[in-house]
C-alpha positions as CSV (number, residue, x, y, z in Angstrom):
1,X,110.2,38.4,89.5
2,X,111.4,36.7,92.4
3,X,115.2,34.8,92.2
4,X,115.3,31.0,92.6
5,X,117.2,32.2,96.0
6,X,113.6,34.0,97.3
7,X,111.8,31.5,96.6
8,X,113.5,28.7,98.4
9,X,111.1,28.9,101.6
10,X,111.7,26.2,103.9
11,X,113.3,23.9,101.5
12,X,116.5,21.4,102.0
13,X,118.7,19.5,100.1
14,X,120.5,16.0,100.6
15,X,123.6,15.3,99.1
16,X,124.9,12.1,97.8
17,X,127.5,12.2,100.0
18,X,124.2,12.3,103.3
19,X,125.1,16.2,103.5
20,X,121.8,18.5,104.4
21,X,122.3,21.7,102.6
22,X,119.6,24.4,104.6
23,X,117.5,26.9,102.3
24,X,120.6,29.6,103.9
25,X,123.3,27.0,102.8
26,X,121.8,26.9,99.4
27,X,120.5,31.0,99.4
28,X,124.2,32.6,100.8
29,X,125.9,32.8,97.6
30,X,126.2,36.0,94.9
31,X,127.9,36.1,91.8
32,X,131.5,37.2,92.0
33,X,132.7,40.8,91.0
34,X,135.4,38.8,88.8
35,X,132.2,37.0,86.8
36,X,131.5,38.8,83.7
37,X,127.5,38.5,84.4
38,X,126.3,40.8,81.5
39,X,127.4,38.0,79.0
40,X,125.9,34.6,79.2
41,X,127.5,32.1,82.2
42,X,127.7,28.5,81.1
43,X,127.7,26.1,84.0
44,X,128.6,22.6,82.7
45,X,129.0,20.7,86.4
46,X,128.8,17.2,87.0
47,X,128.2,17.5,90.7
48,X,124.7,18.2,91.2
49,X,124.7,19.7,94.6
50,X,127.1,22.4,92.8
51,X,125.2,22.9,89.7
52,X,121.8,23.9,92.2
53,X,124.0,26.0,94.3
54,X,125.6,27.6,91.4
55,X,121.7,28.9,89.9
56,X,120.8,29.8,93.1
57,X,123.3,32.0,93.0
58,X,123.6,33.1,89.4
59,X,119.6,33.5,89.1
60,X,118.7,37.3,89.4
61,X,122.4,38.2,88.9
62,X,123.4,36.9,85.6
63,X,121.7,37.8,82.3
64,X,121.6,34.7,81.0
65,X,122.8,31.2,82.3
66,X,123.7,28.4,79.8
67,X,122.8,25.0,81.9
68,X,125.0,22.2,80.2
69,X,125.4,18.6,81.2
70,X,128.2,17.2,82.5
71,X,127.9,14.1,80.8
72,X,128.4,15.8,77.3
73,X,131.4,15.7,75.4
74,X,133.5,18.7,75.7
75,X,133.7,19.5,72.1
76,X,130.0,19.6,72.4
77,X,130.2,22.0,75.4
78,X,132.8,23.8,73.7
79,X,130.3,24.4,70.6
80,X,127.4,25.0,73.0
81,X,129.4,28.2,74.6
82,X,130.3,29.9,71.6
83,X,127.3,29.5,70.0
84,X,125.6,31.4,73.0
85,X,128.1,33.7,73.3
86,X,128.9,32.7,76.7
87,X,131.8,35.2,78.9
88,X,132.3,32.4,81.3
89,X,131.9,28.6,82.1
90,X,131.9,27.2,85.3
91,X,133.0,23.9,85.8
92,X,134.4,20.8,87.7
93,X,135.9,18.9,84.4
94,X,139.4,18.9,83.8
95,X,138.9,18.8,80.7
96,X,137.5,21.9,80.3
97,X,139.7,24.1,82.4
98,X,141.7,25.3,78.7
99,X,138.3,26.8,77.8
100,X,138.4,30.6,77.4
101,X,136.7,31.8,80.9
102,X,136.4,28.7,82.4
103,X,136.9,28.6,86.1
104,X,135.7,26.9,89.4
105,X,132.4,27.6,91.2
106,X,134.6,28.4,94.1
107,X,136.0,31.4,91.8
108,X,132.5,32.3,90.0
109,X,130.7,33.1,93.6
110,X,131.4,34.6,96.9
111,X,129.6,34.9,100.3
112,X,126.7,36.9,100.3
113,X,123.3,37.8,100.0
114,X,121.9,37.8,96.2
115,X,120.0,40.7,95.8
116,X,118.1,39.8,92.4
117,X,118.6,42.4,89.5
118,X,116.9,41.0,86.5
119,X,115.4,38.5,85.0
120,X,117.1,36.2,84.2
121,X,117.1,34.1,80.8
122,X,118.1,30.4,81.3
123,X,119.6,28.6,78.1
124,X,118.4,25.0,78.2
125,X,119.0,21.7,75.8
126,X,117.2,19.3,74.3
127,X,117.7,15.8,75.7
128,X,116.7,14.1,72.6
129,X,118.6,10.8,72.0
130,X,120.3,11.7,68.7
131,X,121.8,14.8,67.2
132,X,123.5,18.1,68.8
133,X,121.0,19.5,71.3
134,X,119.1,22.4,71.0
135,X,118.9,25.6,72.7
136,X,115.4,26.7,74.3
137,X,115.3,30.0,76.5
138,X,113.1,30.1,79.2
139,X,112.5,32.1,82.8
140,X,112.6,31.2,86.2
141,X,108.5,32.1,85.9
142,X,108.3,29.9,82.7
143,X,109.9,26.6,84.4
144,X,108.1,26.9,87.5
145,X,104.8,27.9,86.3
146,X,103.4,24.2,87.2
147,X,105.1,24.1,90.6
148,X,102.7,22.8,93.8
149,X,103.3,24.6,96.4
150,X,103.0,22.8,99.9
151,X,102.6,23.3,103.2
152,X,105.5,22.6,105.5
153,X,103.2,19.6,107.0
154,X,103.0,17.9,103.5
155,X,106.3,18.7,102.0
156,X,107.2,15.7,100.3
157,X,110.7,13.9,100.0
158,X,111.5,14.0,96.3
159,X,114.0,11.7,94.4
160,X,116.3,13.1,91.8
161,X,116.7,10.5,89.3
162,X,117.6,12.6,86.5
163,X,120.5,15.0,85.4
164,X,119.5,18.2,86.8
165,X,120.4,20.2,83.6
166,X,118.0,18.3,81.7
167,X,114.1,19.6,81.6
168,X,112.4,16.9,83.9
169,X,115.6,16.9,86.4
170,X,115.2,20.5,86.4
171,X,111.0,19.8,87.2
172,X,111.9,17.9,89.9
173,X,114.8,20.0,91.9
174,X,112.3,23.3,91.0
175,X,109.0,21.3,92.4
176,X,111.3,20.5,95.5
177,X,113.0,23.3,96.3
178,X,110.7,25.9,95.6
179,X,107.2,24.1,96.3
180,X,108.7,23.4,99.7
181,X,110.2,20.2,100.0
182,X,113.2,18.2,100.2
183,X,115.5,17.1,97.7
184,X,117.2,13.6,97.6
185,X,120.1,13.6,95.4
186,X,121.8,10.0,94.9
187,X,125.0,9.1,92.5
188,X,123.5,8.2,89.3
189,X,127.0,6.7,88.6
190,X,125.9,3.9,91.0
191,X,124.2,0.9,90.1
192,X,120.2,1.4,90.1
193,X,120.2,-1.0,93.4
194,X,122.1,1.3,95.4
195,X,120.6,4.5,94.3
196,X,117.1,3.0,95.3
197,X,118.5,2.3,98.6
198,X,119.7,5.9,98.9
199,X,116.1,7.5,98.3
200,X,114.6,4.5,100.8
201,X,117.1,5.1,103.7
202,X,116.5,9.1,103.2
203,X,112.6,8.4,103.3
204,X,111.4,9.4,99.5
205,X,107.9,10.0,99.3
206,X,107.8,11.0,95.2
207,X,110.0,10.2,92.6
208,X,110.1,11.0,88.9
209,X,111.6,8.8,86.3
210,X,111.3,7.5,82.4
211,X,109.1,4.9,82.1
212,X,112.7,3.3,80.9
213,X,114.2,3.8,84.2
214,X,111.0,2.9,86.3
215,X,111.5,-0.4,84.6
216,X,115.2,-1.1,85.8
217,X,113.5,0.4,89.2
218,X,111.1,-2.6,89.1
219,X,113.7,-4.6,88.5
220,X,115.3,-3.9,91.8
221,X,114.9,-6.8,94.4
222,X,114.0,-4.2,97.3
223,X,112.3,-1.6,95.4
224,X,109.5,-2.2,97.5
225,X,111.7,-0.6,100.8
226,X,110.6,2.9,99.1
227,X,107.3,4.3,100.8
228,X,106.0,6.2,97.7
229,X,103.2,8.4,97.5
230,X,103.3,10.2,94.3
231,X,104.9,8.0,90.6
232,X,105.7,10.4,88.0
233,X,106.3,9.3,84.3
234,X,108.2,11.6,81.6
235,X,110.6,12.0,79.0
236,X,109.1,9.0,77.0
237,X,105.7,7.6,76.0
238,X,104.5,6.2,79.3
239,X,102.5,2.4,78.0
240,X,100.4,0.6,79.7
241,X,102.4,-2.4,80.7
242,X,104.9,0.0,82.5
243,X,101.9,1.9,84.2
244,X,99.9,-1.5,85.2
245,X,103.4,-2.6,86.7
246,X,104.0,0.5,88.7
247,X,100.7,0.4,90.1
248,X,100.7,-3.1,91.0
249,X,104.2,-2.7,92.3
250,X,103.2,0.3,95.0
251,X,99.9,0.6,95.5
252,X,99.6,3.0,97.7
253,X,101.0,5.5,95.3
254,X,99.2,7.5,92.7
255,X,100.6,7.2,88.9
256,X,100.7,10.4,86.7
257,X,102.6,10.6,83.2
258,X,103.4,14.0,82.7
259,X,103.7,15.1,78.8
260,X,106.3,17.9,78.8
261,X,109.4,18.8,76.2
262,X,112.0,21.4,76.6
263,X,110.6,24.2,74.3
264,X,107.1,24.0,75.4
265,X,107.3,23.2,79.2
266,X,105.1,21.3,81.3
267,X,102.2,20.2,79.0
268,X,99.8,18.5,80.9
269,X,99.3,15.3,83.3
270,X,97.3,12.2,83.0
271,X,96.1,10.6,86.6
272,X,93.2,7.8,85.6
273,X,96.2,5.2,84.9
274,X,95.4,4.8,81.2
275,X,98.0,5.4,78.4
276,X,97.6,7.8,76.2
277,X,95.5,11.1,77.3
278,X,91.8,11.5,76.6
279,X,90.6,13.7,73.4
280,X,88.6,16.0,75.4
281,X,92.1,17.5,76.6
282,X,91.9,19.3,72.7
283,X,89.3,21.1,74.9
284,X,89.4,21.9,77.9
285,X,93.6,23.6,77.9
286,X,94.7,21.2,80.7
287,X,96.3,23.5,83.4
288,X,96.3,26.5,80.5
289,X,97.8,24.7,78.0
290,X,96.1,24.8,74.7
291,X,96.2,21.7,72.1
292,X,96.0,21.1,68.5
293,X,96.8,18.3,66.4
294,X,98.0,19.1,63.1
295,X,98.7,16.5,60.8
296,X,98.9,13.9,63.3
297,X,101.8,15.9,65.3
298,X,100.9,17.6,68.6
299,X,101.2,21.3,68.7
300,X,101.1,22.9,72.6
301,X,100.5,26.5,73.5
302,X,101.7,27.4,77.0
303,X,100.3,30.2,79.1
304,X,103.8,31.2,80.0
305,X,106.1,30.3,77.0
306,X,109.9,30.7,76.2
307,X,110.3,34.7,77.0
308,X,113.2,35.1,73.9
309,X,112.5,34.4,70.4
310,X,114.7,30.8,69.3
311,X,115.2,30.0,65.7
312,X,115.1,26.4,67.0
313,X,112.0,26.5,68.3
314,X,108.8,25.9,65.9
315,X,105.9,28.7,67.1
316,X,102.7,29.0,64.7
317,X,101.1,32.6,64.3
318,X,99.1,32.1,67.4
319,X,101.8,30.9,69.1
320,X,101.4,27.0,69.0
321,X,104.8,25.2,69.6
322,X,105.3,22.3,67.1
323,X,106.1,19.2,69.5
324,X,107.2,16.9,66.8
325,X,105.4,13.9,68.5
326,X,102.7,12.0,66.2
327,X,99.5,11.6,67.6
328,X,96.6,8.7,67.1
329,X,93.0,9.2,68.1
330,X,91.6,5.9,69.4
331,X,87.6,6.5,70.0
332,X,87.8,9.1,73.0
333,X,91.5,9.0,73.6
334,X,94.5,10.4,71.9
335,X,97.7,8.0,72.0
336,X,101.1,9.2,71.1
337,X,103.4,7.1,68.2
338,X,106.4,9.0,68.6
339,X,108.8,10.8,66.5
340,X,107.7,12.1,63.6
341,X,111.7,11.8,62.6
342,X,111.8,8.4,64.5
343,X,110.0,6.3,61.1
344,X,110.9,2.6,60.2
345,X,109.9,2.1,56.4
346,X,109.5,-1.3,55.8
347,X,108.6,-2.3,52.1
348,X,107.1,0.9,52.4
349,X,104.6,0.8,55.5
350,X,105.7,3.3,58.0
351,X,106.3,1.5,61.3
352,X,106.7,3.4,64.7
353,X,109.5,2.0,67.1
354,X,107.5,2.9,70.1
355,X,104.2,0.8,69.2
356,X,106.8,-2.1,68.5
357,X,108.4,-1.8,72.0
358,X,104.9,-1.2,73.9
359,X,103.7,-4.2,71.8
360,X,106.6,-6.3,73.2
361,X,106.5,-4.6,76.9
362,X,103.3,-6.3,77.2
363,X,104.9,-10.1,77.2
364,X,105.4,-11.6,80.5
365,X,109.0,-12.1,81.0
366,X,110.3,-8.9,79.0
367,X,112.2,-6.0,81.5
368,X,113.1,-3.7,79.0
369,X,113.3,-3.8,74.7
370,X,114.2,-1.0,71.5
371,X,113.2,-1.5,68.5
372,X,115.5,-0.5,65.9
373,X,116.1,-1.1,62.1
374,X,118.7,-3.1,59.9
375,X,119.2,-2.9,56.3
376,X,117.6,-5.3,54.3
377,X,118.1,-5.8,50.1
378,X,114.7,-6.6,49.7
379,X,112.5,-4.6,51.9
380,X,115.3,-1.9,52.6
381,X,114.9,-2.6,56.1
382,X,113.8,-5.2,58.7
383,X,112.4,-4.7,62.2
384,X,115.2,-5.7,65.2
385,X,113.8,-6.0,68.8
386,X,116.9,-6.0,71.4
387,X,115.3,-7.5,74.6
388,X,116.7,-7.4,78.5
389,X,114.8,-10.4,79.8
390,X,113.6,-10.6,83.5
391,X,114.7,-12.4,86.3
392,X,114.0,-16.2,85.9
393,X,112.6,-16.1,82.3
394,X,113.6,-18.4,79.5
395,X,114.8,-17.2,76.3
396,X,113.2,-19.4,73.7
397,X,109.5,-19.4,75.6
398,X,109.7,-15.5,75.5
399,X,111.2,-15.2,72.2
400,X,107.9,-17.3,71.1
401,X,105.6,-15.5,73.2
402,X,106.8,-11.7,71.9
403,X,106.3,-13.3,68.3
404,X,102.9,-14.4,68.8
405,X,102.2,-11.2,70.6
406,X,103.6,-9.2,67.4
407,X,101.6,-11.1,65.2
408,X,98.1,-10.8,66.7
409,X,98.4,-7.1,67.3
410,X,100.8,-5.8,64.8
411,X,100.6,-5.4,60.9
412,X,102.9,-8.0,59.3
413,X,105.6,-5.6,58.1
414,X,106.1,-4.2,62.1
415,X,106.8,-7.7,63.3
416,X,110.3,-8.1,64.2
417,X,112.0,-10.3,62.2
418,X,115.0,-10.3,64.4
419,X,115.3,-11.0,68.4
420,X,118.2,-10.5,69.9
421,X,118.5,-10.7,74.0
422,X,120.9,-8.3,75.6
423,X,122.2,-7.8,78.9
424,X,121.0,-4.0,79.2
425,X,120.9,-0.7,77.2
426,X,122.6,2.6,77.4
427,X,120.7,5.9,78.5
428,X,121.3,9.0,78.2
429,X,121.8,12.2,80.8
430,X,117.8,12.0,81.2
431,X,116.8,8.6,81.7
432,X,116.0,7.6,78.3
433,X,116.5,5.1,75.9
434,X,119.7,5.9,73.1
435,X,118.3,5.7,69.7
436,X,119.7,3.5,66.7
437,X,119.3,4.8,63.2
438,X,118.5,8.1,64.1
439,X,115.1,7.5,65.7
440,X,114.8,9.4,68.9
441,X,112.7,9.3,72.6
């Protein structure tokens, strides 16, 4: 196999900073002799520029890499390391540097070429919105087995939106670096306006996002200055008021939600601009990748899967992976509820956050909304909808119209009984919504 170094082709990067890193400036780096490569490596970087350089190098050299993200806690980091067994972790954080082999990425590589030696296993997390994240192993072969390749006349300008440790940040550096693009990098620490102007002035043809972070995109005054071909979805249930937005907001681009989680890999894509995927998908194994439903939760079996066993992934006998996501057939296609551990029980009828929010998405005059639970002594809980509004809407004439809405398409019990508007919500390292109550994107 091939390192992530020999397989960069003619790809670039761009910096936050407006620095062009060549496939060479990205490819000239080994592991150092000082780097104890025959134990795990952890990287935990915050700089994403580094972090790519720092697998470039470490891919082929380094048994196993541990990719961390900077934006969690160092106790959690801490926790992560040991767990894994990590020898070394690379980082930028101060707070880090008392960690037992922690040192810089200026001390953990040194000029070179990287001859690849092995395969190498990379230690991913789960970006769930609750909860200590997982660890998933996968390969270099696994994460880039849905990679398109272009030619040089094509290559595409893609956005990097996401945290580059987390699965679909990952997607995106991989499809641009080694399908033969160019990667955009902006300063997710910025405000969503400037980070949009970023990818506009650097020309970004594709861009990948949550459907929660499309809709603060749409909420951009000039995010029509970005000349987009291809609109991917991920990371949450893509509904159909976001898709019907996204469409109407650049038509020239095509719209594909991508179903993919961190233990199976890239599941499959859905390109006819309908929520939801259709049921023939049970049968036809969508780019290799069989389905099943099981009691109402998705299972997935990839053609290339996680190459190491993982206690803390669920695998079947013939080698299903459990996804956890609860499924609901609709005539001829399949629409996903969410969480199977993401339940509201109201009076005893089981209510699914996600149909609340899509529900309320739909109202003219709503940007963004999460649906969460608050104790209640008579039904045990009640239904809360937080809502951003949109630019120029009115409070009362929305709160009205979400109501009616709720009523007319919702059973009585899924209604939310209380309405608060909010000035925005927090996300996490991967674009998506932080959960209340322990429900999770």
């Amino acid at each position: 196999m091939t390192s992530l170094a020999g397989q960069l082709g003619s790809a670039s990067l761009v910096g936050a900073d407006g620095r062009e890193y060549t496939r060479d400036d990205l490819s000239g780096l080994r592991a150092s002799a000082s780097l104890a490569i025959d134990r795990p490596v952890a990287l935990c970087l915050s700089d994403p520029v580094t972090l790519i350089r720092a697998l470039t190098a470490l891919d082929g050299q380094a048994a196993t890499i541990l990719l961390l993200s900077g934006a969690l806690d160092a106790d959690t980091v801490r926790t992560l390391a040991e767990r894994t067994g990590c020898g070394a972790l690379v980082t930028d954080r101060d707070d880090l540097r008392d960690h037992s082999g922690a040192m810089a990425f200026e001390d953990a590589t040194a000029p070179g070429a990287a001859d690849a030696q092995a395969t190498t296993t990379w230690l991913m997390t789960t970006s769930g919105t609750t909860g200590t994240p997982k660890v998933v192993p996968h390969t270099l072969k696994s994460l880039t087995r849905s990679v398109y390749r272009f030619t040089p006349k094509d290559a595409p300008n893609w956005g990097l939106l996401y945290d580059p440790t987390r699965f679909a940040g990952l997607q995106v550096t991989l499809q641009a670096l080694v399908g033969g693009g160019r990667l955009l990098v902006v300063d997710t620490h910025e405000p969503i306006a400037a980070q949009i102007a970023a990818l506009a002035a650097n020309g970004c043809t594709h861009l990948s996002a949550t459907p929660t972070l499309w809709r603060r995109v749409l909420m951009v005054p000039d995010h029509k200055a970005l000349s987009l071909r291809q609109i991917t979805l991920g990371g949450e249930i893509a509904d159909q008021a976001t898709i019907d937005a996204l469409r109407a907001g650049f038509p020239d681009a095509r719209v594909t939600h991508i179903y993919a989680s961190t233990e199976a890999g890239v599941g499959f894509s859905v390109n006819d601009g309908k929520a939801g995927f259709p049921a023939d998908y049970l049968n036809i194994a969508p780019g290799g990748v069989r389905l099943k439903i099981v009691d109402d939760i998705l299972w997935l079996r990839p053609p290339v899967g996680p190459s190491v066993a993982s206690a803390e992934i669920a695998v079947d006998a013939e080698g299903y992976i459990r996804s956890g996501d609860l499924i609901r057939a609709d005539g001829d296609r399949l629409h996903f509820l969410g969480r199977e551990n993401g339940l509201i029980n109201v009076g005893g009828v089981k209510i699914y956050p996600e149909t609340v929010e899509d529900t309320v998405k739909s109202v003219p005059g709503v940007a963004l909304v999460q649906v969460s639970s608050k104790k209640n002594p008579i039904t045990g809980t009640l239904v809360v909808a937080e809502v951003q509004l949109a630019d120029g809407a009115d409070a009362e004439t929305t709160k009205q119209a979400i109501l009616d809405t709720c009523r007319a398409r919702l059973v009585r019990e899924a209604v939310p009984a209380i309405i608060r508007f909010v000035e925005g919500f927090e996300t996490n390292a991967a674009g998506k919504l932080v959960r209340k109550g322990g429900a999770s994107a």
